[in-house]
N, C-alpha and C positions, 0 to 999 in steps of 0.2 A: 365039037359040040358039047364037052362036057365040061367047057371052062362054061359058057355063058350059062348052063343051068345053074351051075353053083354061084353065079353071081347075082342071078335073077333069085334063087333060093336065099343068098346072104340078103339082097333088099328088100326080100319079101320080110323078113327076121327083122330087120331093123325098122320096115313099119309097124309090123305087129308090136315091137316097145314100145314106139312112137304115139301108136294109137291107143295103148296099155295106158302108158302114162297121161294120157289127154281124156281118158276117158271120167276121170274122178274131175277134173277143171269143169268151171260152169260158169257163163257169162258174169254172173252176180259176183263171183268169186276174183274173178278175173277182173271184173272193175272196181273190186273194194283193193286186190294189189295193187293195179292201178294209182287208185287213189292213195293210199298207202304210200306206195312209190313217190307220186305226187307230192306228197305230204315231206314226206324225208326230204327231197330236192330240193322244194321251197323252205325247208329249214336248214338243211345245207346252207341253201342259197345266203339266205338271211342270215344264218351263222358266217358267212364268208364275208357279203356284204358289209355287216360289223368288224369283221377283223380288216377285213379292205380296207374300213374307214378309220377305224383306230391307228391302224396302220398308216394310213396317210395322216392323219392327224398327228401323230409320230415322228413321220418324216417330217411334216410344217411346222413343228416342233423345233426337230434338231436341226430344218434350214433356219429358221430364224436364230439357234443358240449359234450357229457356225456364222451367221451373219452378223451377232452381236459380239460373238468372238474375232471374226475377224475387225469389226470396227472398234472394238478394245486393241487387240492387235496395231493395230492402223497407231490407235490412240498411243499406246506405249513406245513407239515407231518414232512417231512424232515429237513425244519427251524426251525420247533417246536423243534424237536430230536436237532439237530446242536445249538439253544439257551439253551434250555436243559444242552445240553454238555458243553454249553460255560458258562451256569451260575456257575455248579456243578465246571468248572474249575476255575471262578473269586471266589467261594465259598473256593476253595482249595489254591488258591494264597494266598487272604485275609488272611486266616488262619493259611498258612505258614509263611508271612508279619508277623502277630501280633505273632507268636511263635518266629521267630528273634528277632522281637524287644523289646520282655521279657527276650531271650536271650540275648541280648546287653545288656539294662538295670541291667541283673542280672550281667554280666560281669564284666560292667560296676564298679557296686555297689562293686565286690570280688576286683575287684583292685584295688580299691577308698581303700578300706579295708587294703590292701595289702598293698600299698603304704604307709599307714599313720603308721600301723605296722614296715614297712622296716622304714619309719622315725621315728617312736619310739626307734626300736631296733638300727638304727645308732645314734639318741643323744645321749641314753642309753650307748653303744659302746664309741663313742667319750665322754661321761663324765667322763666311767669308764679308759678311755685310760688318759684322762686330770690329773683325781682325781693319778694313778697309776703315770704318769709321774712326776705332782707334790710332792708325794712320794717319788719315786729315785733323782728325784732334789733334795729334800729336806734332803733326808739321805745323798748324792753327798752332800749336801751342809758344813750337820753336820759332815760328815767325815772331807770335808775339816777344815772345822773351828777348829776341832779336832787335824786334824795334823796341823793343823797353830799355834793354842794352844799350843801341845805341841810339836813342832818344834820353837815357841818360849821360851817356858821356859826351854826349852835344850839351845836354845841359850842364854838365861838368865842364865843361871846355870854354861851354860861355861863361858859367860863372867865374872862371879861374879868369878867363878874359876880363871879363866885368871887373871881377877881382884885383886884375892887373890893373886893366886901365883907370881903379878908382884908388886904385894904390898909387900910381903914374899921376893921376891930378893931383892926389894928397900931396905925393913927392913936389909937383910942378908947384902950386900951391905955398906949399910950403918954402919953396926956393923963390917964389917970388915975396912972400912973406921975409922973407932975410935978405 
């Protein structure tokens, strides 16, 4: 029995506070905190409301810099690919350039070649044509000197004949003259 008196006596204590303190509160009072109260929350509110939105304005901000960054991105991406391409192609030029121009050279050098060949083989040609011509001239020559020879000493032969036999009448001639 002597526990619940002292707990009925502790609650009786703690409403006499309770009622201590409430007793200065007065409707008017209690709805100007209220209002008050009201007041502050609705400016909270609206202080928040603006940060909320600055905030998101903010954020729509650095979506769009992250989205023009990444489409710069993209963009340099793309240059890189496109220099890339353009190097592999000067790489490919270059390399076709200096394959021509060992083709030329080499070209070059067979007909250097070629040429001094065809002018070997035309002296060659023209000395053998020279040496041959001088050949037939020259048997042309001894033929003739040949028939000159003896187309002269036929005519030597006939004159000395003629010779004789006009010598031979003179002689006959003469002997019949005596």
């Amino acid at each position: 029995m002597g526990r619940p008196k002292k707990i009925h006596k502790s609650v009786e204590l703690k409403n006499d506070v309770v009622l201590e303190n409430v007793k200065s509160i007065t409707l008017d009072g209690v709805s100007k905190q209220i209002a008050a109260v009201q007041v502050d929350i609705q400016q909270t509110l609206a202080k928040l409301s603006t940060e909320l939105t600055q905030n998101l304005d903010t954020l729509n901000t650095v979506n769009t810099a992250i989205a023009l960054k990444q489409e710069e991105l993209k963009n340099l991406h793309d240059i890189e690919v496109t220099k890339i391409s353009l190097d592999t192609l000067n790489q490919d030029i270059e390399a076709t350039r200096q394959l021509w121009t060992d083709e030329q050279t080499k070209k070059a050098k067979e007909d250097d070649l070629a040429r001094r060949e065809r002018q070997l083989r035309w002296t060659r040609e023209e000395e053998q044509y020279k040496y041959e011509r001088d050949q037939a001239h020259k048997k042309l020559e001894d033929d003739f000197n040949a028939r000159i020879q003896e187309a002269t000493k036929q005519n030597t032969l006939q004159a000395e004949a003629l010779q004789r036999s006009w010598e031979k009448r003179e002689a006959d001639l003469k002997s019949k003259e005596q």
